[in-house]
C-alpha positions as CSV (number, residue, x, y, z in Angstrom):
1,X,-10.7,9.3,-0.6
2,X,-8.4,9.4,-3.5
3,X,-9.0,10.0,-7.0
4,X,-6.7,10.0,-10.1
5,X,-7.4,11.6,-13.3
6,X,-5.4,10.9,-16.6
7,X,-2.1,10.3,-15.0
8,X,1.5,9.9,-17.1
9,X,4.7,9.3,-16.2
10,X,7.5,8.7,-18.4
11,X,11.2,7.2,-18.5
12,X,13.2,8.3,-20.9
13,X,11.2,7.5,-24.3
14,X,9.2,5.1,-22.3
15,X,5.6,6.1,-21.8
16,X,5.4,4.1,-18.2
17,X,1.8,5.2,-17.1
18,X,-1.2,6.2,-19.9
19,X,-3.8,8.3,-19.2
20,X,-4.4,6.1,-15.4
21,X,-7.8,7.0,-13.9
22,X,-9.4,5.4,-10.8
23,X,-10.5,5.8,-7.4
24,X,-10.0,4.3,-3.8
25,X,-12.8,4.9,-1.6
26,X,-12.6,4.9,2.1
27,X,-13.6,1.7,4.2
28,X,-12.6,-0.2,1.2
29,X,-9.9,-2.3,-0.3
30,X,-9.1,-1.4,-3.7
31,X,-6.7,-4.2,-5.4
32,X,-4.3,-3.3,-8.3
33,X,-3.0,-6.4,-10.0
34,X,-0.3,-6.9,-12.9
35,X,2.4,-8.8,-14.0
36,X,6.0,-7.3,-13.2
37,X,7.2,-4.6,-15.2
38,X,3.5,-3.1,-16.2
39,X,4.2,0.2,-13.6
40,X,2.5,-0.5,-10.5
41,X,5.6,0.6,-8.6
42,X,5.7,3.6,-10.6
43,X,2.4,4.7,-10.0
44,X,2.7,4.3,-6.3
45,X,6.0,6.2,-6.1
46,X,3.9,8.6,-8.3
47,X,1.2,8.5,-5.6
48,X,3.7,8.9,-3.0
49,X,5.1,12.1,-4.4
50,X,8.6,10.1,-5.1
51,X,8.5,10.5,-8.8
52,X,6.6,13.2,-10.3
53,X,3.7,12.9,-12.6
54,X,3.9,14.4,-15.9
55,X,1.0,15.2,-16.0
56,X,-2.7,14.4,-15.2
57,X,-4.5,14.9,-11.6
58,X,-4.1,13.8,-8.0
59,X,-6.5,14.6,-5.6
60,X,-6.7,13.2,-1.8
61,X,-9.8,13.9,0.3
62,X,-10.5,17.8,-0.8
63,X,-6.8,18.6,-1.7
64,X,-5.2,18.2,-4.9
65,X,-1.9,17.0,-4.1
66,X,-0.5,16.6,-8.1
67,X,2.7,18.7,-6.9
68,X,2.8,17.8,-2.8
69,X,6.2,16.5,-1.5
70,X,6.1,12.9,-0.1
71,X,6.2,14.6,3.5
72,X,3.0,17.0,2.7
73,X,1.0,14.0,1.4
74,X,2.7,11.9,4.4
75,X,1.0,14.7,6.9
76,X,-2.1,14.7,4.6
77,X,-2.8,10.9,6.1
78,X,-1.0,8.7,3.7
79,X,0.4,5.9,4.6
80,X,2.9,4.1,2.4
81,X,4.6,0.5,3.2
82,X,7.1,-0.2,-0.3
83,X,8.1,-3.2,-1.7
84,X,11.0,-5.2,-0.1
85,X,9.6,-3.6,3.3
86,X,12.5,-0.5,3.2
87,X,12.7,-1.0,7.0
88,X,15.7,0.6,9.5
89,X,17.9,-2.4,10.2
90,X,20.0,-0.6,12.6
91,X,17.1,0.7,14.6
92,X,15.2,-1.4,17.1
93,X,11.6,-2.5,16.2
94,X,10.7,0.2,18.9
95,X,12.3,2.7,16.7
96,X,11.1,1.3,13.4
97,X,8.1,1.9,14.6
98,X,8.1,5.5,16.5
99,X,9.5,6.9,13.1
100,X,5.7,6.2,11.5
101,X,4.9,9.1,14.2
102,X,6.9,11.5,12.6
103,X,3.7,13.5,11.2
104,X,2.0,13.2,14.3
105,X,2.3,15.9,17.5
106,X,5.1,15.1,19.7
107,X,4.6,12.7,23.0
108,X,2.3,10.5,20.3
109,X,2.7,6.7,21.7
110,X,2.6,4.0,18.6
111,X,-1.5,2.9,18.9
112,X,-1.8,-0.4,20.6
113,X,-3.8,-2.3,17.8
114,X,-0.1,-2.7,16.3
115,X,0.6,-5.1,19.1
116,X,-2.8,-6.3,18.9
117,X,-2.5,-7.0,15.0
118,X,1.1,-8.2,15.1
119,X,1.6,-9.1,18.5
120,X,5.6,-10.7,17.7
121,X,6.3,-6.8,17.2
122,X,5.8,-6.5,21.1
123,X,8.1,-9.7,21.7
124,X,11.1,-7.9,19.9
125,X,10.7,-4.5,20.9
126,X,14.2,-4.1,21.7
127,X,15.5,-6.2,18.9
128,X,17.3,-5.0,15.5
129,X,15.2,-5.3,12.9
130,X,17.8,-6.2,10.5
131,X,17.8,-8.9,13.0
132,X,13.9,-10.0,12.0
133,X,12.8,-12.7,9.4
134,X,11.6,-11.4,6.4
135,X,7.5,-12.1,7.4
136,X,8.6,-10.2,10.8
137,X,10.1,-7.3,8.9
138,X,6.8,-6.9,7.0
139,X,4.7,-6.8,9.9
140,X,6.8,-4.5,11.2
141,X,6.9,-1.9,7.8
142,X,3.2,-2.3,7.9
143,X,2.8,-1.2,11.8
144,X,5.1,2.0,11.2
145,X,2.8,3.1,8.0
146,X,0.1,2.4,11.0
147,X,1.8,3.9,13.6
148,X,0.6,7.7,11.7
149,X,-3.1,6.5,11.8
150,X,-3.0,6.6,7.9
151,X,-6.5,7.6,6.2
152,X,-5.4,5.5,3.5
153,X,-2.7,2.7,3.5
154,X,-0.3,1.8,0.4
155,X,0.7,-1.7,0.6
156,X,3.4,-2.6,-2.5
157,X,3.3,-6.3,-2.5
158,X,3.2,-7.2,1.5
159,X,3.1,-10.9,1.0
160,X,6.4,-11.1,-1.3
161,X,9.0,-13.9,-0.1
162,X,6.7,-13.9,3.1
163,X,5.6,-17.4,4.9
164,X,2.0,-18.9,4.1
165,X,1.7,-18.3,8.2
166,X,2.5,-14.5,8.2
167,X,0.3,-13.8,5.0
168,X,-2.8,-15.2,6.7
169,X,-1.6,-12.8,9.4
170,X,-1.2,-9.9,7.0
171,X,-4.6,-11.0,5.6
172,X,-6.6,-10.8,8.6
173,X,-4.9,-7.2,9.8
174,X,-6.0,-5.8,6.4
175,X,-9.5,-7.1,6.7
176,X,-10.0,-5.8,10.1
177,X,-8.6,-2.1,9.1
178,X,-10.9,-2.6,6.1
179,X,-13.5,-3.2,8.9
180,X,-13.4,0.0,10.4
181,X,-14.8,1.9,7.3
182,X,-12.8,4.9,7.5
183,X,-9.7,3.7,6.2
184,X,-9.1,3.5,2.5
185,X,-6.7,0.4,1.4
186,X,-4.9,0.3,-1.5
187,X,-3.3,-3.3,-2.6
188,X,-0.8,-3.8,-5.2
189,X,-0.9,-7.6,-5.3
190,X,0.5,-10.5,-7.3
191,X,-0.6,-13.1,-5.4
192,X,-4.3,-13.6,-7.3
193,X,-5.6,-15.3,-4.2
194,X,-4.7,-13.0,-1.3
195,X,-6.0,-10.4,-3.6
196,X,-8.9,-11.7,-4.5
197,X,-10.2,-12.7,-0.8
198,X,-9.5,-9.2,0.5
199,X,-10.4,-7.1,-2.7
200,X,-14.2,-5.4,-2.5
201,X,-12.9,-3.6,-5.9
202,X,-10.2,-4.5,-8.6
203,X,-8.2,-2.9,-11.1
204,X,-6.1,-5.1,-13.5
205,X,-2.8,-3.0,-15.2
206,X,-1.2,-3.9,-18.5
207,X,1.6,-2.0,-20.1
208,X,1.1,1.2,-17.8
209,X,-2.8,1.1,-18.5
210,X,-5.9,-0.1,-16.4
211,X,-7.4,-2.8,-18.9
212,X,-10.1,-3.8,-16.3
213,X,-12.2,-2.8,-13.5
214,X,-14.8,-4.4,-11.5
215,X,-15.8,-5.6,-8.4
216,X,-14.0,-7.8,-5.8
217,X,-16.5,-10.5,-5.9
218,X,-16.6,-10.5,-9.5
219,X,-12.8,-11.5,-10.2
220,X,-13.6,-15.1,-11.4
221,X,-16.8,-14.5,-13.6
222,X,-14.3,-11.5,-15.1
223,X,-11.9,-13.7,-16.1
224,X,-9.0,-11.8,-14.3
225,X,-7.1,-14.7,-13.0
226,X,-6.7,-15.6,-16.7
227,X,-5.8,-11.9,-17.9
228,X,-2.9,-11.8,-15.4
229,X,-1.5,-15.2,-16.8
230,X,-1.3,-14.3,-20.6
């Protein structure tokens, strides 16, 4: 689903991202994990057409989308919930929530399994949601990346500053789109735990490079609990 080839991104004199290669293939969650500060953000923002690579290759399905604008790739299928959520506080959740149909044809109604996922998100419908707790506002930043029926779905750090109660909600929505097959997830995690019970493939970045690779179920045997903690 998407594929990235010897990507690069600096700041300033800073070398941010070196030479990043992977894939995330669809009906399955892909886990990025780091410390702070190793350019996971970055690479995102870089996925998401927000900051512009350097150089290096981005391809999503059959189109290469190295030089797309955020709302090309955004109509292309990706879905993209940032850290610290980045929802409307003025808006309603209603509204929140019909702005992830932007890329779709007009009269599109925001898909049911939202409610069915995050079923508070039907209880404050009419409510602010600068007005939401801070789990709340997460469900709600991950419904409007859902609302556009993403073919693959971004998630920067959903279960930052969020209750244990909410992340096991947040866990079980992801597993279920993962479910479907046709999605493609990618997680950008600290949490070792929620990452590792969701992951069916890992990647572990260190100073703007991927230092490992495997699969989900081989986190623990790989050590990579004890890589992120050096």
């Amino acid at each position: 689903m998407l594929i990235v080839e010897n990507l690069n991104q600096y700041y300033g004199g800073s070398h941010i991202l070196r030479n990043l290669s992977f894939e995330v293939p669809a009906g399955r969650v892909t886990a990025l994990l780091g410390r702070n500060g190793v350019g996971k953000t970055t690479l995102l923002k870089c996925l998401m057409g927000l900051v512009p690579a350097a150089s290096g290759r981005i391809a999503f399905g059959e189109a290469d989308i190295t030089r797309a604008a955020p709302h090309q790739r955004a109509r292309l299928g990706l879905g993209y919930v940032p850290q610290g959520r980045e929802i409307f506080p003025r808006l309603t959740v209603q509204e929140n929530l019909q702005m992830g149909l932007a890329t779709l044809p007009r009269g599109a109604q925001v898909p049911v399994r939202i409610f069915e996922m995050f079923p508070v998100l039907r209880q404050m419908l009419r409510r602010r949601g600068g007005d939401l707790s801070g789990g709340q506002q997460q469900q709600l930043a991950i419904g409007r990346a859902l609302a556009m029926s993403p073919k693959l779905l971004i998630l920067d750090e959903p279960t930052e500053g969020i209750q244990p109660s909410i992340i096991k909600d947040i866990e079980r929505a992801i597993r279920a789109l993962a479910a479907e097959g046709s999605m493609a997830i990618l997680l950008v995690e600290q949490y070792y735990d929620f990452a590792r019970s969701l992951a069916d493939r890992y990647l572990v970045m260190e100073r703007g490079e991927i230092i490992m690779r495997g699969a989900g179920g081989d986190m623990e045997k790989d050590g990579v609990r004890e890589a992120l903690a050096v």
